[in-house]
C-alpha positions in Angstrom: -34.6 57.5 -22.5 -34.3 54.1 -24.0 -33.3 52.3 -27.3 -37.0 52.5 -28.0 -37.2 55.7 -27.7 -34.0 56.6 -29.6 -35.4 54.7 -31.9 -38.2 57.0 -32.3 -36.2 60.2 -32.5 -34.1 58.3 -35.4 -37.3 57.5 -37.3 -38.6 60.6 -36.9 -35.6 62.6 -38.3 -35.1 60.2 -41.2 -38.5 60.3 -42.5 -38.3 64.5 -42.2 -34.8 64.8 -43.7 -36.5 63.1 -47.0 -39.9 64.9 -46.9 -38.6 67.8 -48.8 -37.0 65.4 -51.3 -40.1 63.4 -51.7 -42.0 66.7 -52.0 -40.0 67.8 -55.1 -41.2 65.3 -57.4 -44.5 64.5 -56.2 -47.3 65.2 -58.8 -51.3 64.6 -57.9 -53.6 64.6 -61.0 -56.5 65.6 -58.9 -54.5 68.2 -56.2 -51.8 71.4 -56.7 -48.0 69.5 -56.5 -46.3 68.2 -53.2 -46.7 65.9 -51.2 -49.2 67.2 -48.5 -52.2 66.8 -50.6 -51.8 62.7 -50.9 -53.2 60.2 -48.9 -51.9 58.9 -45.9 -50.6 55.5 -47.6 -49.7 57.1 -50.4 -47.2 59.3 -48.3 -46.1 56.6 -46.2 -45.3 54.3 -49.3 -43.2 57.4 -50.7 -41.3 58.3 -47.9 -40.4 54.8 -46.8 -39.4 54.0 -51.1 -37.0 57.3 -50.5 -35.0 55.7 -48.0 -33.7 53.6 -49.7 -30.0 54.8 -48.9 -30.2 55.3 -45.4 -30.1 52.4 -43.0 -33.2 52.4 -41.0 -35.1 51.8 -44.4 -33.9 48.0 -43.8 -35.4 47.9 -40.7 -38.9 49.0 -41.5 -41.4 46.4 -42.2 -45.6 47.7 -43.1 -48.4 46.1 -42.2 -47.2 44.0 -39.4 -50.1 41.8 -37.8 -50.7 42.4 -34.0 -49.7 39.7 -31.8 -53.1 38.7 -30.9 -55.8 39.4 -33.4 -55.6 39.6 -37.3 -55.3 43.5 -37.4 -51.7 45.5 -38.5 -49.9 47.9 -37.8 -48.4 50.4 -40.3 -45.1 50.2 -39.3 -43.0 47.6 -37.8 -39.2 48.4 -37.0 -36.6 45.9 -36.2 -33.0 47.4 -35.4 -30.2 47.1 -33.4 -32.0 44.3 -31.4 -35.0 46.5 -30.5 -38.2 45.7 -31.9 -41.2 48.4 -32.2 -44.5 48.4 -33.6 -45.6 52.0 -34.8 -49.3 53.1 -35.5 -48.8 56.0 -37.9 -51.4 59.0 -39.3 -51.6 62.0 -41.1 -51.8 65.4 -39.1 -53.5 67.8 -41.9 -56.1 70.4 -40.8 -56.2 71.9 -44.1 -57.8 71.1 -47.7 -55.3 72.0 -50.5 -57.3 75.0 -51.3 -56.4 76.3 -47.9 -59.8 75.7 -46.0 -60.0 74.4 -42.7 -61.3 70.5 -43.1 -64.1 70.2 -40.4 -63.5 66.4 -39.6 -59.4 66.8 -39.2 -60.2 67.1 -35.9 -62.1 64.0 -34.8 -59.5 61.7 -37.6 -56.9 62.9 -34.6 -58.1 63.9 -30.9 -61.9 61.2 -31.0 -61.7 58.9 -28.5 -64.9 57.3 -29.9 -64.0 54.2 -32.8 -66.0 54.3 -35.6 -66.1 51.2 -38.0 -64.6 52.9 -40.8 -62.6 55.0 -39.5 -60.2 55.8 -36.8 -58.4 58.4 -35.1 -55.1 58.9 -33.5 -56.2 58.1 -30.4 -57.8 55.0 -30.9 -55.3 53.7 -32.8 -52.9 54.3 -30.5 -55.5 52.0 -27.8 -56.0 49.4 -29.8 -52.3 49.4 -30.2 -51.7 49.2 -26.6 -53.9 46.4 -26.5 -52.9 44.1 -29.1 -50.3 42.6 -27.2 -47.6 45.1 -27.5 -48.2 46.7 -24.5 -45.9 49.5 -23.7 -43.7 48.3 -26.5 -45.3 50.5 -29.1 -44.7 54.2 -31.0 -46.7 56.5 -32.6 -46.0 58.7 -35.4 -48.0 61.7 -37.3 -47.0 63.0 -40.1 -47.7 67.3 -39.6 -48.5 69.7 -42.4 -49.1 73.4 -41.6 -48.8 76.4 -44.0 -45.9 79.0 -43.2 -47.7 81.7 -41.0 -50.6 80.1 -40.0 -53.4 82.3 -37.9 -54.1 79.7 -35.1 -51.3 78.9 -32.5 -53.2 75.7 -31.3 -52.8 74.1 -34.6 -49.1 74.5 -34.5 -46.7 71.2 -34.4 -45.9 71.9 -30.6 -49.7 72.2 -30.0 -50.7 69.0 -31.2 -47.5 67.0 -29.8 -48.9 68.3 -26.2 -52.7 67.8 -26.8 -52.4 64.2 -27.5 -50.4 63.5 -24.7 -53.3 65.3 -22.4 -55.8 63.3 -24.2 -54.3 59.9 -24.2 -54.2 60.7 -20.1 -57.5 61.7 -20.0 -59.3 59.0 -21.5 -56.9 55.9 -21.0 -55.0 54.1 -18.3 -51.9 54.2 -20.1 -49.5 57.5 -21.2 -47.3 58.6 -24.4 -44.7 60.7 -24.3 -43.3 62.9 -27.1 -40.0 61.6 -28.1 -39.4 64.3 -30.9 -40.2 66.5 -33.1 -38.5 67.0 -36.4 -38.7 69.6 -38.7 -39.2 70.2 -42.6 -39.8 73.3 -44.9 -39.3 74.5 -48.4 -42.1 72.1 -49.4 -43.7 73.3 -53.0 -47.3 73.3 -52.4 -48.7 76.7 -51.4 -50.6 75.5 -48.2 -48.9 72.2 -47.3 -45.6 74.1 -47.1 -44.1 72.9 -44.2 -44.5 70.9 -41.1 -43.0 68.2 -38.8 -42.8 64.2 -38.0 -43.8 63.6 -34.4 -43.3 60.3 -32.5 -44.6 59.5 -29.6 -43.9 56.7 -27.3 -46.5 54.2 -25.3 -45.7 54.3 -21.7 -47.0 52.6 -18.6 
């Protein structure tokens, strides 16, 4: 373990410490309330305006530009001397009506890019390549609903499978540097869930 990757465990337990908080108060006109149904900006904007009282909101900076082309990053963190770019995406297999959402899948395990779109995995290579190298994190935001039918789907499950793909179709690694658990969450499929990191390794 390293500062970068304590940093990641930090991140990852400050943004799930407020989910539940956020949650409470968040109201969709089109969706059932919480906050699983929003977008992915939309979450990361009202987590990140919710930390206001702790201190690693200070460090966070969004839509940092990578160090060699004109395309960001969502997150950029600066703390304590160590300095980490952070690719993040939402980790939701489900619609709010409870169906499975057939292209969940691909937004998170395709290796393949797509010019408007991207998954998980390419976003973590073309944050490996920006410059950053190795100094980089990655960090989904998880939503399941409590007793949920299919064990592969399941916070562990995912944390794992994108380390085995990331292997399998790059030349670099990531490592899981936590998992951190919320519940309680108000909307009747979005009810709980975790914030994963992962960490860009040689």
């Amino acid at each position: 373990m390293n500062d970068k990757s304590d940093l990641l465990i930090q991140l990852a337990n400050s943004f799930a410490s407020i989910i539940p908080d956020v949650d409470a108060d968040a109201e969709h006109d089109r969706w059932k309330p919480g906050i699983g149904p929003f977008e992915e900006e939309n979450q990361i904007e009202m987590v990140l305006e919710a930390l206001e009282d702790q201190p690693l909101q200070e460090a966070i900076e969004t839509e940092m530009s990578y160090l060699e082309d004109s395309r960001r990053c969502d997150l950029f963190l600066d703390h304590d001397g160590v300095q980490l770019p952070v690719e993040a995406k939402l980790l939701r297999f489900r619609y709010d009506n409870g169906n499975i959402d057939p292209n969940s899948f691909a937004r998170i395990f395709t290796p393949f890019p797509e010019r408007s779109s991207s998954s998980l995995l390419t976003d973590t290579k073309k944050l490996y390549e920006s410059g950053f190298g190795s100094n980089g994190g990655v960090l989904g935001l998880y939503y399941e609903k409590v007793d949920e039918p299919y064990e592969q789907m399941t916070a562990e499950a995912v944390a794992e499978k994108f380390c085995m793909d990331v292997d399998h179709w790059y030349d670099f690694h990531v490592e899981t540097r936590n998992i951190a658990y919320f519940d309680g969450l108000q909307h009747p499929v979005h009810q709980q869930g975790a914030v994963i990191t992962w960490e860009i390794v040689e």
